[in-house]
C-alpha positions in Angstrom: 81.1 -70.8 13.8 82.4 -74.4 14.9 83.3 -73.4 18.6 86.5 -74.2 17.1 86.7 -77.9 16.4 86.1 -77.8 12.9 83.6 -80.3 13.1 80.1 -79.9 10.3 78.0 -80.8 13.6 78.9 -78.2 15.6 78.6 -75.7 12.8 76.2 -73.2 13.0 77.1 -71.0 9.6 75.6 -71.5 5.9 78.9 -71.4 4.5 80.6 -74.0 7.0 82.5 -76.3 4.8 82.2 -75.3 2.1 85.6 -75.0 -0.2 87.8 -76.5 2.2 88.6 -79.1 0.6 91.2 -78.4 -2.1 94.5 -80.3 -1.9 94.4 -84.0 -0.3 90.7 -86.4 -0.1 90.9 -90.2 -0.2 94.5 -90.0 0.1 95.0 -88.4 -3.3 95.6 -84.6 -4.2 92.5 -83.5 -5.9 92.3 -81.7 -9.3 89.1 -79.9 -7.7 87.9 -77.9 -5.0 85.6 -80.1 -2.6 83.7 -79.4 1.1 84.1 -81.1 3.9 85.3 -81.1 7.5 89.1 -83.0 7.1 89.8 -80.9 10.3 87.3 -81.7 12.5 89.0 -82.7 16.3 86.3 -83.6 18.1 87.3 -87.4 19.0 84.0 -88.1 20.7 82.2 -88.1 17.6 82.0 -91.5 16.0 84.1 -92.1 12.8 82.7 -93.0 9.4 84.7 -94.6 6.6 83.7 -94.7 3.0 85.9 -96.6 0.6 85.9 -96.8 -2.9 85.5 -100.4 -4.1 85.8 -100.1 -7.7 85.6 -96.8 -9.6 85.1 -97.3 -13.6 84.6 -94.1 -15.8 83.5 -94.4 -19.8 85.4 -91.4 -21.1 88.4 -89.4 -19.5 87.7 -87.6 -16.8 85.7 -87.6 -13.5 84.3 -84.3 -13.1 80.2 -85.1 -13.7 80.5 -88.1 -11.0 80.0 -86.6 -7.3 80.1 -88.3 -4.0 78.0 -86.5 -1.0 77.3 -87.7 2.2 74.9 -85.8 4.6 74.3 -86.8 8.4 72.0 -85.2 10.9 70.9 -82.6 8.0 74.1 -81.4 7.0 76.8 -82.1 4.3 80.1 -83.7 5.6 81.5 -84.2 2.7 80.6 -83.4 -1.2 83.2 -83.7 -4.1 83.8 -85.3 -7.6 84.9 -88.5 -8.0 88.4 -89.5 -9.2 89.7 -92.8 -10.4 93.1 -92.4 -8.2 90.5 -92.4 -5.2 89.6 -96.5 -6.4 90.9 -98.5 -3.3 91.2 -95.7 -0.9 89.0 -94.2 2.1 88.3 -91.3 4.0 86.9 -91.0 7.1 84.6 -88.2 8.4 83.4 -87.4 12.2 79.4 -87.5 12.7 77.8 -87.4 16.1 76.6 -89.8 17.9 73.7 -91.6 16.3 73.3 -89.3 13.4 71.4 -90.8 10.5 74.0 -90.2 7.5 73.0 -90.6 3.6 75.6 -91.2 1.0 75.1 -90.2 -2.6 76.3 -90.9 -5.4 75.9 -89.4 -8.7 78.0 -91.2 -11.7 77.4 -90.3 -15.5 79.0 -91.9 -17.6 80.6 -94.0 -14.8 80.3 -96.8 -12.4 80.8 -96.5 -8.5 80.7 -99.1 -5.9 82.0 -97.8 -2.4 81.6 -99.4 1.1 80.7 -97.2 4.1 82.3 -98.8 7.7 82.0 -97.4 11.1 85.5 -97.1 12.3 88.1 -95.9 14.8 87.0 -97.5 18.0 90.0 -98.3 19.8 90.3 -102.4 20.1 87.8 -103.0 17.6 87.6 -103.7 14.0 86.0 -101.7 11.4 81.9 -102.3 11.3 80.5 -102.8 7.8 77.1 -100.9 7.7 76.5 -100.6 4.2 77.7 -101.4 0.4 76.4 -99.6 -2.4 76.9 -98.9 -6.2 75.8 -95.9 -8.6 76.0 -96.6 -13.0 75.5 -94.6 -15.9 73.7 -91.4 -14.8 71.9 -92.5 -12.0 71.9 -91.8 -8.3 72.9 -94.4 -5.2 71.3 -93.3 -1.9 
């Protein structure tokens, strides 16, 4: 459904994605299934990083706080949060231009992440945005 690069733009499917996340995200193995596009090898796509600045949850556990981030109108990457994932990134492939949203969902939790644009050869990572989500509320 892909035309084999594994990539969420080229995906034409309803179900693209979705579960394929279940072992390693953010450099951690992940209690939880998650979806995503880890695999995608398309290397003309640009390269977007979101790193998890500080990660605080009230009560044990993680499972109510979710990260997704949508670009061009489609999910590239949805899962829960974890406090191993606190000073660690993961990068996803978008196209070109695409307009990506990141959300954040935290009850019962506090969530500051910074999103770069990264992987062009020769030059550093480009901030583009910083954002934070507390106690059952949303960051867009």
């Amino acid at each position: 459904f892909d035309g084999g690069d594994c990539c969420a733009a080229t995906c034409n499917h309803p179900l693209c994605g979705l579960g394929t996340i279940d072992s390693r995200v953010f450099g951690i193995n992940v209690s939880s299934v998650g979806d995503g596009y880890q695999n995608c090898s398309d290397e003309s796509m640009d390269k977007i990083e979101i790193f998890f600045d500080y990660i605080y949850f009230e009560f044990y556990g993680s499972a109510s706080s979710l990260l997704r981030v949508d670009c061009g109108g489609k999910t590239h990457l949805m899962l829960n949060i974890e406090r191993e994932m606190f000073n660690k990134a993961e990068t996803i492939h978008v196209s070109d231009g695409s307009s990506c949203k990141v959300v954040i969902t935290a009850h019962y939790a506090v969530v500051e992440y910074t999103v770069y644009h990264s992987g062009v050869k020769g030059v550093n990572d480009i901030y583009i945005t910083h954002g934070k989500a507390a106690f059952q509320y949303a960051s867009e």
